[in-house]
N, C-alpha and C positions, 0 to 999 in steps of 0.2 A: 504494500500500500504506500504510495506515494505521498509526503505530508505538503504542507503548503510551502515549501523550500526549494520544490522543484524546477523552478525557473532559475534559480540560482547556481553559477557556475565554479567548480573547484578544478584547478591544474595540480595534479599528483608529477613531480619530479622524482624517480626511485629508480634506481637502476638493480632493484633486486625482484625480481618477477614474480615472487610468489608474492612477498609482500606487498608488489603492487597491485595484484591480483586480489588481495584482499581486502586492501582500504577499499579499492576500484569496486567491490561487492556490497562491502558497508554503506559508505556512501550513495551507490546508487539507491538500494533497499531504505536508506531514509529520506530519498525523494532529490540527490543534489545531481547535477550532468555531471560526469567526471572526462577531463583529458588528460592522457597518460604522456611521460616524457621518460623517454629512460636516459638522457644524460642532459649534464646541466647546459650545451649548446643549444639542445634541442628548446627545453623547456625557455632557454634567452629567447630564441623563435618567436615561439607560440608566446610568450610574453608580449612582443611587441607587434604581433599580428591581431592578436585578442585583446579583450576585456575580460578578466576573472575576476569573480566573487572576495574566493580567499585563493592563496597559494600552500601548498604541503611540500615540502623538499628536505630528501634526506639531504645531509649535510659530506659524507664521502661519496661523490659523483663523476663518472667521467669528464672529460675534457673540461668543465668548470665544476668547482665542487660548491656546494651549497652553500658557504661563506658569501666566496666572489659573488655567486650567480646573487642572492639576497641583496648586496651591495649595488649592484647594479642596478636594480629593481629602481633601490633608493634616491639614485644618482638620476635618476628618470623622473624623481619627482611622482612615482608610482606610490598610494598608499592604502594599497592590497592589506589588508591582513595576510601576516606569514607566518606559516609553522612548520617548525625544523626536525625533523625524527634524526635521531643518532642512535649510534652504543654508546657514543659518549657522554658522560651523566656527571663531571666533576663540577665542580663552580667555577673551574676558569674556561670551560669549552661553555658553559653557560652565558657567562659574561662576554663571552668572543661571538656569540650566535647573539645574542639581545644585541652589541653593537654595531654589526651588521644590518640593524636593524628588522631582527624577528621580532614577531608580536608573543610568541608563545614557543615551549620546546618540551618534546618527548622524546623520552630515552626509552630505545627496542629494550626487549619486548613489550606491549602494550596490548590496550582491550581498545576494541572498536566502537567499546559505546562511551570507554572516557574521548576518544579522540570525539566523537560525535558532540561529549559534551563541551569539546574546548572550544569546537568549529562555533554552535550556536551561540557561546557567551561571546565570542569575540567578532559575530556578524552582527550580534545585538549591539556590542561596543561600537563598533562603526557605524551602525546605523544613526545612535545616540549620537557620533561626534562631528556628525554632517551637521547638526543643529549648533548654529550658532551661540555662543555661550558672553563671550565679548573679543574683542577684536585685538583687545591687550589685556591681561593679567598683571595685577600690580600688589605688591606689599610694600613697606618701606621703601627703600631704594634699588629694588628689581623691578624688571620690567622683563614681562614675554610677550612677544607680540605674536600670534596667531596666525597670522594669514603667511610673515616673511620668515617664520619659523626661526627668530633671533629673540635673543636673550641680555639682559643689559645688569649691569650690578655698578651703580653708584656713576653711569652713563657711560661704561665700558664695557664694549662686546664681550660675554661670554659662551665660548663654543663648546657646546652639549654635544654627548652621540645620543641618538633619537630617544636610549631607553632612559637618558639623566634629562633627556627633556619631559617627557611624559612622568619621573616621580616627580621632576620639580612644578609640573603642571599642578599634578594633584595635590601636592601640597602648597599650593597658591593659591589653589580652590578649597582647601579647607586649612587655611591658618588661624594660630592660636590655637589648635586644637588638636591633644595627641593622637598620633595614628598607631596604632599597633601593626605587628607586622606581617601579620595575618591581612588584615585590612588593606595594607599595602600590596602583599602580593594577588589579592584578589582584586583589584580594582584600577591598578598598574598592568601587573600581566595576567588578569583573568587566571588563576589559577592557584593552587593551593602547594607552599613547599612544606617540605619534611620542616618540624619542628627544631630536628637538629643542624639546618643549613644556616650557614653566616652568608647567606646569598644580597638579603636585602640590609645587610649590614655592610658589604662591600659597596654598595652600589650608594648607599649612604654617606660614605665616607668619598668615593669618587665626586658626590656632588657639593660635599663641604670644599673640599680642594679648589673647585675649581667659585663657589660660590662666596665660600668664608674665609678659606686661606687670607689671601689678598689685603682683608679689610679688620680692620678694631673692631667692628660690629661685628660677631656673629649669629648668624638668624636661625638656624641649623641646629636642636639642639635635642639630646638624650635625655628620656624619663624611662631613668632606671628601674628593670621590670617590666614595661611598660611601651614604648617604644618611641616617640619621634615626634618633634614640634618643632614650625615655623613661628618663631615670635620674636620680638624686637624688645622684649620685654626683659631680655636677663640682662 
């Protein structure tokens, strides 16, 4: 039975045939068109030939492997949701696939109804972030501006990778107010990490550097236990 998602387009990048053969089965069975690519040339192709929904791309691929191929995406000004399958599952092939700009990452082996569940939070995400919100984000002395995807601290550029731009989005959108890091990784990267990862505590600390380093003020700050606030208040 086909759900109401059927119109919607997904590009499967996999150069492992049975695996492809599988998402390719799931996917279809919950109502989505699936186009196969078995190496990362191909799938640049059909990138720039088509309009896709979301992308899936493993991350070791022929002739471009799924770092590059994501990058490229990005550099197009493409903003597809994308998700990355690997074997690789440490925090720093995490951290290397989010700055590439993936939306989401699974580490083989997986179930095909978690992947079904990441596909739909993260075409809900996008749906949500067509809608206008404001044109610029502002606290104290930051600035993000929206549409030219630049970020300003005390009136000097600072250069985000897409995933230090989307925590420091959200937490623009909810300052003065702790986030935990649950909260964080679901509403940042739609998704749920192990309790025991220092994931979004790396990527916390990437954003201080580049946000708080610099300046006497820091806006950036630790509730121990607890997790993470923007305030001008300490």
């Amino acid at each position: 039975m086909k759900n109401k998602k059927e119109n919607l387009k997904i590009l499967v990048v996999e150069d492992d045939q049975r695996v492809s053969e599988l998402i390719n089965r799931g996917l279809e069975e919950n109502g989505f068109d699936v186009v196969l690519a078995y190496d990362g040339l191909s799938g640049k192709k059909l990138i720039e030939q088509s309009e896709f929904d979301l992308i899936i791309t493993d991350i070791i691929l022929p002739k471009i492997d799924g770092i590059d191929l994501c990058k490229l995406i990005r550099q197009r000004s493409i903003h597809v949701p994308i998700i990355m399958l690997t074997a690789l599952g440490t925090t720093d092939d995490k951290v290397e696939g989010f700055d590439a700009g993936a939306d989401d990452y699974m580490v083989k082996p997986f179930e095909i109804r978690e992947l079904i569940v990441r596909i739909k939070a993260l075409l809900k995400r996008s749906k949500n972030s067509v809608r206008a919100m404001s044109n610029v984000l502002k606290y104290a002395d930051v600035e993000m501006h929206m549409d030219t995807k630049e970020v300003y601290r005390g009136g000097e550029e600072v250069h985000l990778t897409p995933k230090e731009f989307n925590l420091l989005k959200y937490m623009l959108m909810n300052p003065e107010r702790v986030l935990s890091r649950a909260e964080i990784a679901e509403n940042v990267w739609n998704t749920h990490f192990d309790t025991g990862t220092n994931f979004i505590d790396v990527y916390i600390n990437y954003l201080r550097k580049k946000i708080d380093k610099s300046f006497e003020k820091k806006l950036i700050h630790t509730k121990s236990g607890m997790g993470f606030i923007l305030t001008d208040q300490k």
